[in-house]
C-alpha positions in Angstrom: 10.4 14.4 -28.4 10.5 15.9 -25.2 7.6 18.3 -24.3 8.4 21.5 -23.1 4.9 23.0 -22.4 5.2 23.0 -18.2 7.8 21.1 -16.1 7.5 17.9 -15.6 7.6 18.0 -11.8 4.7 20.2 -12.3 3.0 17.8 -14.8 3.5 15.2 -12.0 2.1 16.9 -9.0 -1.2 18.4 -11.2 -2.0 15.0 -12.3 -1.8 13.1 -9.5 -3.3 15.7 -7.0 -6.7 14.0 -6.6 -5.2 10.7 -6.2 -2.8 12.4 -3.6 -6.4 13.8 -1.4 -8.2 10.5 -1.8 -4.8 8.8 0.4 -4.7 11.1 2.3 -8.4 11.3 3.1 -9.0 7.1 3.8 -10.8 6.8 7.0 -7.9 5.2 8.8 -5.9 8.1 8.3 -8.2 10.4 8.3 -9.2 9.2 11.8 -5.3 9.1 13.6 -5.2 12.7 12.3 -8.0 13.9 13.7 -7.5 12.3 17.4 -10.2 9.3 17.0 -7.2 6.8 16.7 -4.9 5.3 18.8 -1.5 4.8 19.7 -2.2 1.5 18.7 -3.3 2.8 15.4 0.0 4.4 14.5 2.1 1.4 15.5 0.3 -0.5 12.8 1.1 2.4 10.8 5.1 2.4 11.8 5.1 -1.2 11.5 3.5 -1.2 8.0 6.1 1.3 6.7 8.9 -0.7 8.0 8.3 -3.7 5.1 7.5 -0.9 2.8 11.1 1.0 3.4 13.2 -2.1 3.8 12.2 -2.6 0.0 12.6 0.9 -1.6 16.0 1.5 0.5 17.2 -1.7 -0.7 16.2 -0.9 -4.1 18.1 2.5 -3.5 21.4 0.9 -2.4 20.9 -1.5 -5.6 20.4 1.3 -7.8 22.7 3.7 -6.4 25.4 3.7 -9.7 21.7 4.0 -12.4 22.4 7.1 -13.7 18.9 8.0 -14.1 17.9 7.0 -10.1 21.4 8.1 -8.8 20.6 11.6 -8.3 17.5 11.0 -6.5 19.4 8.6 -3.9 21.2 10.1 -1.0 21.5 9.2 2.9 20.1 12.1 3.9 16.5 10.7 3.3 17.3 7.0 4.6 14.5 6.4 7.1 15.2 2.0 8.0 17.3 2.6 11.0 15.1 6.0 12.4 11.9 3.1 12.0 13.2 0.4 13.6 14.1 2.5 16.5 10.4 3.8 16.6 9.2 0.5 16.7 11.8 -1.0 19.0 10.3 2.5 21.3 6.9 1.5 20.3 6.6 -2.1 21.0 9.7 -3.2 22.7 13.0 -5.2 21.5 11.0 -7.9 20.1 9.6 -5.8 17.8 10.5 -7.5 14.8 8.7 -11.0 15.9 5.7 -9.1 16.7 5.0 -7.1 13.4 3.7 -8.9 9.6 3.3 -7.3 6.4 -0.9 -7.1 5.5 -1.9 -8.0 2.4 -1.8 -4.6 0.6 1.9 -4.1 2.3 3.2 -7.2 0.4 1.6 -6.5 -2.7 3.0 -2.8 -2.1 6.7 -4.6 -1.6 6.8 -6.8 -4.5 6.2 -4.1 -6.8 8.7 -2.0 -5.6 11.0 -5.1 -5.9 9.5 -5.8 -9.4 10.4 -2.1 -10.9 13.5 -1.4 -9.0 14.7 -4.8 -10.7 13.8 -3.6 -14.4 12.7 -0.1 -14.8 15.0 3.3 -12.9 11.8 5.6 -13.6 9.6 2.9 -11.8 12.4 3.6 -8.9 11.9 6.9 -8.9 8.2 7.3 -8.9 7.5 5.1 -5.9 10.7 7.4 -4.4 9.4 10.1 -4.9 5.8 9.4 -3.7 7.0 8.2 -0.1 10.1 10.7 0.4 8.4 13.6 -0.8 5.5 12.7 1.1 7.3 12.5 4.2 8.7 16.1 3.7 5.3 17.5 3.3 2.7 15.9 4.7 4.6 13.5 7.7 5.2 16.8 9.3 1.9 17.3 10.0 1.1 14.0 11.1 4.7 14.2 13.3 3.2 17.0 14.9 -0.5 15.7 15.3 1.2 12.3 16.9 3.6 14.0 19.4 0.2 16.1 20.2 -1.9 13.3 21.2 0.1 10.6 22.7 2.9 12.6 24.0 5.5 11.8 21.8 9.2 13.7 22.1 11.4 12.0 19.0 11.4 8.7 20.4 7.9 7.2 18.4 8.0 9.7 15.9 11.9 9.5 14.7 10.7 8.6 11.1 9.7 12.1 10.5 12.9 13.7 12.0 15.2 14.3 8.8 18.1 15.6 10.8 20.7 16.0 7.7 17.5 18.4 5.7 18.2 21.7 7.4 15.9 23.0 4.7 13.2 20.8 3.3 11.7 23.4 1.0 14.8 23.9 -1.0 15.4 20.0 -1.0 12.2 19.5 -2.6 12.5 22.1 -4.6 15.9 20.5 -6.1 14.3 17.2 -6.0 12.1 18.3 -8.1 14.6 20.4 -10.3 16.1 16.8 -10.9 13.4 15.0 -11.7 12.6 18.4 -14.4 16.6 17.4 -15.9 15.8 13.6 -16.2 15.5 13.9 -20.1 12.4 11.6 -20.0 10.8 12.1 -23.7 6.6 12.2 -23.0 5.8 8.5 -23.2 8.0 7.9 -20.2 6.7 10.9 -18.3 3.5 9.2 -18.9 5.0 5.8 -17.5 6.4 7.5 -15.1 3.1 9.5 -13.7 1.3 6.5 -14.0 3.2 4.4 -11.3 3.2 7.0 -9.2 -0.4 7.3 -9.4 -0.2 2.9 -8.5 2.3 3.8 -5.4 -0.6 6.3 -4.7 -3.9 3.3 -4.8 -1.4 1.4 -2.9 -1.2 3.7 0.2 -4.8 4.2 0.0 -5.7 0.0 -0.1 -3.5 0.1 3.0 -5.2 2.6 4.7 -8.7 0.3 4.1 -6.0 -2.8 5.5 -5.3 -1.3 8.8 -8.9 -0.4 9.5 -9.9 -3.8 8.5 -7.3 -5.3 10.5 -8.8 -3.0 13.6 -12.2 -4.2 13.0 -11.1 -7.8 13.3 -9.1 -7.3 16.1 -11.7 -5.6 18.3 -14.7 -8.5 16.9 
């Protein structure tokens, strides 16, 4: 039976909120944002979320005709190609030879690849926790980047969604769809509960890159 006490999308974004800060809050982050990291830092950033969107856009293209995921998939939020320009801006045309996944990243990956295979809500929860991110959140940290090392679009293309005139209203319908998905309450549940693993998994990767600085600079 199918709960009709508050909208799901509302369900999802109350119970997840604290999980949402703590991301948000790791130290890594927490430090590019407020100007004690370096342009080195968000490379390994960019670099780290080009294994991580190479999975979930594959996925997408996989589950394009799921009529459960379909809705949620369209090339308006594609990000691959705006990354790999970044990077080949960032680091050079080698790029690709000079960038690994860290432990947390391909842990991150072969979920994705694991749910996407089995499961469309799984699909959509770790969708919905990186595109919706980047529609709220990335902005500020396009902003802050440009701001500190002088970034135009080139470096910072992954937060550029061109084809959204309007993100509000995109969310908003985003979230109108994931309200219409029909889900009865133990999938909700299933659902919320993956999102809150996409959510630990950004946060381990956070505690990654600063580990990976600290080893670097030993």
């Amino acid at each position: 039976m199918v709960s009709n006490v508050i909208p799901f999308s509302q369900a999802l974004r109350e119970r997840t909120w604290t999980s949402h800060s703590e991301s948000e809050g790791a130290n890594f982050m927490g430090d590019l944002m407020s100007g004690k990291g370096t342009r080195d830092d968000y490379i390994a950033l960019v670099a780290q979320h080009f294994f991580i969107y190479e999975a979930i856009e594959a996925a997408a293209d996989r589950m394009k005709n799921d009529p459960v995921a379909a809705p949620f998939i369209t090339s308006k939020l594609t990000r691959l190609p705006a990354i790999e320009e970044d990077l080949r801006f960032l680091i050079g045309e080698d790029w690709r030879e000079q960038i690994t996944p860290l432990p947390t990243t391909a842990r991150y990956v072969a979920r994705i690849n694991e749910v996407a295979a089995t499961w469309n809500g799984g699909f959509v929860a770790h969708h919905y926790t990186r595109y919706l991110g980047d529609l709220s959140g990335g902005q500020i940290i396009r902003t802050l980047m440009q701001r500190q090392f002088g970034f135009e679009t080139n470096g910072v293309g992954f937060y550029l969604f061109g084809d959204i005139a309007k993100p509000k209203e995109f969310k908003e319908t985003y979230r109108a769809q994931l309200d219409a998905t029909g889900w009865d309450d133990a999938e909700r549940d299933r659902v919320i509960d993956e999102v809150l693993v996409a959510y630990r998994f950004n946060t381990e990767l956070f505690v990654d890159l600063a580990n990976a600085k600290a080893t670097a600079a030993a």
